[in-house]
N, C-alpha and C positions, 0 to 999 in steps of 0.2 A: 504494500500500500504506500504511499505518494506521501512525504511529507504534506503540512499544510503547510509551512512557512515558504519564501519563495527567494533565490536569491538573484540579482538583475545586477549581471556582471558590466558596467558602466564606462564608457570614455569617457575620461575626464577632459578630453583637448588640450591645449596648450597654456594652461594657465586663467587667463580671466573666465569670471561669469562670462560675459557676453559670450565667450568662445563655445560655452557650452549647447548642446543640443535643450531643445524647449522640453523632450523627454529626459532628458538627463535631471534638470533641473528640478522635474516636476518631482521624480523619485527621491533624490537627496533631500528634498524638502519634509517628506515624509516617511521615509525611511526610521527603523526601529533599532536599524545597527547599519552605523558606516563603518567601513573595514578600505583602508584606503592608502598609497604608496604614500613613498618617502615625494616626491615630485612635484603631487597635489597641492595645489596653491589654499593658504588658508583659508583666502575668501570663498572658496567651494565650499570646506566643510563647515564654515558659520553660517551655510544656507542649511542646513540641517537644523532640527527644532532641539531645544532645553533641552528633554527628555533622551535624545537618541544617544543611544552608547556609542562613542566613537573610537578607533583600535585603529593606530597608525601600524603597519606592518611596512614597510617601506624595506628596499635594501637598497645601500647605497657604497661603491666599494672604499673597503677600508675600515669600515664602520660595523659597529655591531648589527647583526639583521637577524628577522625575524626567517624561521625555518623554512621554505615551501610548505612542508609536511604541515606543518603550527596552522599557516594561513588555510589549507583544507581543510584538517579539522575545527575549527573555528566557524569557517563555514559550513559545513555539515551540522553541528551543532547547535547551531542558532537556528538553521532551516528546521532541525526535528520539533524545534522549540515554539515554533509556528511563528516563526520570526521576519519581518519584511526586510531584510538585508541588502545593502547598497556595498557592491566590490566595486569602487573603485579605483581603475587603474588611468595613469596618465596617458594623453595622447586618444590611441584606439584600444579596445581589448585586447586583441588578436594579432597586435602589430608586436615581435619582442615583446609582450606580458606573460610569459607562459599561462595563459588560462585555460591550453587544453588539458593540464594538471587539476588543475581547480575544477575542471567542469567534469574529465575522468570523476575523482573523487566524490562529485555531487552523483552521476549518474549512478553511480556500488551502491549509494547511498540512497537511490531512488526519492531524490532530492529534487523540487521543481528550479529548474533558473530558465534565465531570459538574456538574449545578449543585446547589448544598447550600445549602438557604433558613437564614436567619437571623432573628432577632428586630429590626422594624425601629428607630430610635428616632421614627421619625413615630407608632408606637403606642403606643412604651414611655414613653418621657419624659410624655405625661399620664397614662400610668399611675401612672409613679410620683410623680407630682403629686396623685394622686388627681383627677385631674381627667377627668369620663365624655367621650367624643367625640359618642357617642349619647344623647339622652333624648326620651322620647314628647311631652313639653313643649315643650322648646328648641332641640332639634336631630336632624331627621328625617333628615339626611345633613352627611358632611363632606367635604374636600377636603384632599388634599395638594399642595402645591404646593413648589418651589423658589424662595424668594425672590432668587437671586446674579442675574438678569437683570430684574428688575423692569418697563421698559418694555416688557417681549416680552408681558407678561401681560394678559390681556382683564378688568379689574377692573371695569368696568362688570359683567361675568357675578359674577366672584366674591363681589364686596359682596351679594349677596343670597342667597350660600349660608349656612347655619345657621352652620357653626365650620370656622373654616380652621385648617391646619395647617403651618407653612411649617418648610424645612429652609434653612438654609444665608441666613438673611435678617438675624443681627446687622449686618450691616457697611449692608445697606440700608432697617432698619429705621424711619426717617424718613420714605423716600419712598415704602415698604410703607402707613404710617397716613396720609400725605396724599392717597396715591389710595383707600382707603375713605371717606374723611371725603368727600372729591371723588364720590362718587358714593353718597352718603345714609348710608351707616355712622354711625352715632349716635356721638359723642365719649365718650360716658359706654359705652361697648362694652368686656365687662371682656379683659383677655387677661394671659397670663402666660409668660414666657419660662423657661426650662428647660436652665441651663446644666450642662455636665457629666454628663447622666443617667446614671444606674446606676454613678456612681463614688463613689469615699469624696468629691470633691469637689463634689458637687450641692447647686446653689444655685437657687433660682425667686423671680424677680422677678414681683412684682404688681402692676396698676395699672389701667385703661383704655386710652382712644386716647386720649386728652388729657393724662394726665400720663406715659407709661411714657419716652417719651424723655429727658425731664429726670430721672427716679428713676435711672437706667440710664446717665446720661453718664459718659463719661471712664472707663466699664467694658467689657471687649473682649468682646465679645457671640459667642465663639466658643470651639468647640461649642456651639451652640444651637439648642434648639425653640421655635416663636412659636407659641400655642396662641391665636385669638381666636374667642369668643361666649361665650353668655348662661353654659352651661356652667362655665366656669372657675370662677364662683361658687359650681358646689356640690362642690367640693373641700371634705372636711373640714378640709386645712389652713390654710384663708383663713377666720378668724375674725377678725375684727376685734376683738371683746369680750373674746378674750382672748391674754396672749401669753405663750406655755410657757416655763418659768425658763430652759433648753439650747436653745431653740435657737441655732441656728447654730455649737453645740461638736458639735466631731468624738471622740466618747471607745473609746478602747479597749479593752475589754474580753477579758482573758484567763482561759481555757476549758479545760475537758478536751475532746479531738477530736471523742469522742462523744454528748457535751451539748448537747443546744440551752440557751438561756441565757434564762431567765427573767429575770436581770438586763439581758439588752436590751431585753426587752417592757417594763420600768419607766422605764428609761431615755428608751425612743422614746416614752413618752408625756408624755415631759416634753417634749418636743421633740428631741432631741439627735439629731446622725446616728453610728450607733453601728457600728467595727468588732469582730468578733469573732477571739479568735486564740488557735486551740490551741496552749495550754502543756503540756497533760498530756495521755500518751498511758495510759487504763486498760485495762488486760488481767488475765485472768486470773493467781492466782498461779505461780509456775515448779512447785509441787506442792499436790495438795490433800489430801496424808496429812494435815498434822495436825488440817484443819479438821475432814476425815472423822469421823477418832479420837474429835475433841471432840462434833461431832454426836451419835454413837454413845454416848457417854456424859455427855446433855443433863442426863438427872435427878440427875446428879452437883452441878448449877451451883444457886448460888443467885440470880445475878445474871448477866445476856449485856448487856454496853454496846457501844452503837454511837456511833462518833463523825464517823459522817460518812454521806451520801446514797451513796458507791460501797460503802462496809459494808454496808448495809441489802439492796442490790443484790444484790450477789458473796451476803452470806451466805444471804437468802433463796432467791436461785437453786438455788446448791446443797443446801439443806435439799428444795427440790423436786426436784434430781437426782438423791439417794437417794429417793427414794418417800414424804418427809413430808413435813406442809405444818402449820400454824400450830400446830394442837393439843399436837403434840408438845411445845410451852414453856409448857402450863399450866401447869405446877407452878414456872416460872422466873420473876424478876420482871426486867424490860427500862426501863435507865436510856440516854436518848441525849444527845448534845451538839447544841443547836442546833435551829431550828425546823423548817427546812428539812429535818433530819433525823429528826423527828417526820413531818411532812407525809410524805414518801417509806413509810416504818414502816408507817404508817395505809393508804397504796394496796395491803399488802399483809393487811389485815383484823387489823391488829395496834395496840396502842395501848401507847403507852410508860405505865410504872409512876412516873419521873420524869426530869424536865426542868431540868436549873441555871438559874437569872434570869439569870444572865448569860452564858449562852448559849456560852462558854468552856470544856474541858475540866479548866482549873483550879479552877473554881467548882463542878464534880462532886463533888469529894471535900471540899470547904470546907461545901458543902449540903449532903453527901448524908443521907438521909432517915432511917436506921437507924446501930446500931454496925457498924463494919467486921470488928471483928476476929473470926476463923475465918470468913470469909464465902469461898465460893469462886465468882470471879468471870472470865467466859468476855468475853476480849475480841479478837473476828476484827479484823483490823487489815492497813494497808497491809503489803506485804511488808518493805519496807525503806523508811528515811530519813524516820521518823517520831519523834515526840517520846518521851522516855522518862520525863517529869517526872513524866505519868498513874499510871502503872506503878509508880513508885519511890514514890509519895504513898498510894496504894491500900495497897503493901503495906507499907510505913512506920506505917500503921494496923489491922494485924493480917489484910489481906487475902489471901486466896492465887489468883492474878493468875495465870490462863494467856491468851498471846499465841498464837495461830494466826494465819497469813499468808490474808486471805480476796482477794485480790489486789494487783496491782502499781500504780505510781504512774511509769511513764519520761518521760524527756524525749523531745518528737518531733525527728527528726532534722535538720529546721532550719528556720528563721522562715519564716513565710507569705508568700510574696512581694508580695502586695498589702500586706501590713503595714510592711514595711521600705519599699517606693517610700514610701507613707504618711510614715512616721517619716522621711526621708529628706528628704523635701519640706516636711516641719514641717505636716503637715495633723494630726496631734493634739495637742489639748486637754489630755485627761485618759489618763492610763492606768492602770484599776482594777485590786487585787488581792485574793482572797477566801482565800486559802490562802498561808503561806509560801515550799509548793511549784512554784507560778505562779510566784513573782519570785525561787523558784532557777533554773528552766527559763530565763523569761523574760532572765535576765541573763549564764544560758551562750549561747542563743540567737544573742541580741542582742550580745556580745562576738565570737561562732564568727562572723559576716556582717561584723560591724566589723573586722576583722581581714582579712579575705577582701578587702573593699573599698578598706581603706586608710581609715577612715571614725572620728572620736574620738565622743565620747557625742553623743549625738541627746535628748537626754531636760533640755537645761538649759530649756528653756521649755516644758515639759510637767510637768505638774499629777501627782504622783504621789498615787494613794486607795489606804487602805486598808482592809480591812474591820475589823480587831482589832488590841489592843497584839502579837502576834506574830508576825503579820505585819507591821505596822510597824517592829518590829524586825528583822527579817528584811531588809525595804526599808531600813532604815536602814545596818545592815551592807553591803548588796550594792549597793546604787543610791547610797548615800552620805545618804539622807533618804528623807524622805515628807510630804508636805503636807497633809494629811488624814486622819482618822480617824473613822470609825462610832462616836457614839455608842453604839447599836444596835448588836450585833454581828452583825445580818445584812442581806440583800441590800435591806430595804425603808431599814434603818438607812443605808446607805453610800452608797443614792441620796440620802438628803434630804440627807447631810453635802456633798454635789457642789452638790446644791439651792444650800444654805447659803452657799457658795464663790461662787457666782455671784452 
């Protein structure tokens, strides 16, 4: 008779959540026993619940490991136990994991499992090298191979395949290149190793057969991909003619949850490897009477200012959720703060009336274009923990300033946990801020975990940017300083100031 327990031998990919399959994920989460390699990134197994037993079995050489035999029994055991058990191995199952051992052992045992493919890093790492494995040119087929047994392999066949692919070959990397060379491999053969893929620490050494062992000495070549043929060369990141200001800075970039970040598309093309980390959660606000209200009575305003991209958002939405759409602010004239919130304005067939040079909500009312006084001015605004200086300077100038809530600004409930291992391990560089509200979040955040941990600041060798004088200020109050600042006070400004730093 068939256990009831079941075990769902699992590809863990190469590292990140994202990387994971949407079933992989779905199991780990409810899983009653993870059993999981040395490899596995910890942000996989804290997707796992309170409750679930977790059992690193990893083997990693040099190091003490857990038996094959141990990791069967273990499984077989929990399965008789009517147990929902998550095996995960990195990578794929079936790729180097021995799991036809594990799953022998399940079948003696009349044991149920299930196999859940994974993302392998034989694929992924020249992926994310940019490096193709196929081209009609250079390489009509390729090969994967384990390099940990080196003399077992037939390298007479291999040397004339187009591009190999080796898993598990840093530590015998030397005698990998002397049996190609040994059997006609050109020394000028380009190849590129591939450490850490899909983690914040991914690094790729470049070189040939003739020089990579000396580029690469006295560096511990594990976790790693050996990627060698003609191939590697057309990675767009192997330029020789040129070399991007960042690379090799890891910078951190903090986000609203919702936002993809156009500041890491500037960033990564400077070179830098860039993480992202929600500090703001935006939601609607807790009521929309009074935006309602002010919609309802548009032709009353002489001026609607927006001072930010989730303004533009929230308020256009809702002006489409009652049944109007741009016409209705013909008669109004639209003053925004900052470029990025012109840009946003504009996707919605709208054009700002004006724009401050300095890009600052200070500089609004120091420019602004006409007399203020009896002007009535319509500004939708975060709900709460916003600046009142706007406000208080508008109407200190004869303005009469109604404030409607067009949504909220919270903190998320607690740091990203690939961010903190990150911060934790001293793998950032830099940590950007574009808003006050980031390096409020960020510094509850990042206290609320230090505290938890037992863990004092993390942040003395890290670079803190920032985009504007108040947000610097803000950094300065709550983090104790800031080491940078935006010319520019926007996102194209705050990269070249990082540029500059470098």
């Amino acid at each position: 008779m068939l256990a009831t327990g079941i075990v769902y031998l699992v590809g863990a990919g190469v590292g990140k959540e994202e990387y994971l399959t949407v079933k992989a994920k779905q199991l780990i989460t409810v899983a009653e026993v993870l059993i999981y390699d040395a490899l596995v990134d910890e942000e996989l197994t804290n997707l796992a619940s309170k409750d679930c037993l977790k059992l690193c079995v990893g083997k990693r050489g040099g190091k003490a490991s857990t038996p094959q035999e141990k990791i069967n029994q273990l499984l077989v055991a929990y399965c008789l136990q009517g147990k929902q058990i998550v095996r995960l191995k990195s990578g794929d199952p079936l790729i180097f994991g021995r799991a036809n051992e594990e799953i022998a052992a399940l079948q003696t045992a009349n044991c149920n499992y299930q196999l859940i493919p994974g993302i392998s890093s034989a694929l992924a790492a020249p992926l994310l090298a940019g490096i193709p494995l196929t081209d009609k040119f250079w390489s009509r087929c390729f090969t994967v191979l384990s390099g940990h047994q080196p003399e077992a392999l037939d390298w007479l066949a291999l040397a004339k395949i187009d591009t190999l692919v080796i898993l598990m070959g840093g530590r015998s990397l030397k005698t990998i290149i002397e049996n190609l060379i040994k059997y006609q491999r050109s020394p000028d053969e380009p190849i590129a190793i591939i450490r850490n893929c899909g983690r914040i620490e991914q690094e790729i050494f470049w070189g040939t057969l003739s020089d990579i062992v000396e580029k690469t000495a006295r560096i511990a070549l594990s976790p790693a991909i050996i990627v060698i043929g003609k191939v590697v060369q057309l990675s767009p990141d192997l330029d020789p003619t040129t070399t991007k200001p960042l690379a090799n800075k890891t910078i951190l970039v903090t986000r609203a949850q919702s936002q993809s970040s156009k500041f890491t598309t500037l960033l990564q093309q400077q070179g830098a490897r860039v993480v992202e980390m929600p500090a703001l959660a935006i939601t609607p606000p807790s009521s929309w009477a009074d935006l309602d209200r002010a919609i309802a009575q548009i032709n009353q305003f002489d001026w609607l200012i927006l001072t930010s991209a989730n303004g533009v958002n929230y308020f256009c939405d809702r002006l489409n959720a009652l049944g109007y759409d741009g016409r209705v602010l013909g008669g109004i004239k639209i003053a925004v703060v900052g470029r990025k919130t012109a840009d946003v304005l504009q996707t919605k067939q709208l054009n700002p009336d004006f724009i401050p040079p300095d890009y600052v909500a200070d500089s609004l009312v120091i420019n602004f274009p006409e007399d203020l006084a009896g002007k009535k001015i319509l500004f939708p605004r975060v709900e709460s923990g916003g600046r009142k200086v706007l406000v208080e300077e508008l109407s200190a100038k004869g303005a009469e300033v109604v404030e409607v809530a067009a949504y909220q600004s919270q903190c998320p409930e607690k740091i990203d946990p690939q961010v903190w291992q990150a911060l934790k391990k001293q793998q950032i560089d830099v940590v950007t801020f574009a808003s006050s509200k980031t390096v409020k979040n960020f510094d509850k955040l990042l206290k609320q975990q230090a505290s938890t941990d037992g863990i004092d600041s993390l942040l003395t060798n890290v670079c803190i940017a920032s985009i504007g004088p108040q947000t610097s200020e803000t950094c300065r109050e709550l983090l104790g300083r800031f080491d940078l600042e935006a010319k520019e006070y926007t996102l194209e400004g705050l990269t070249t100031a990082i540029i500059n730093n470098y």
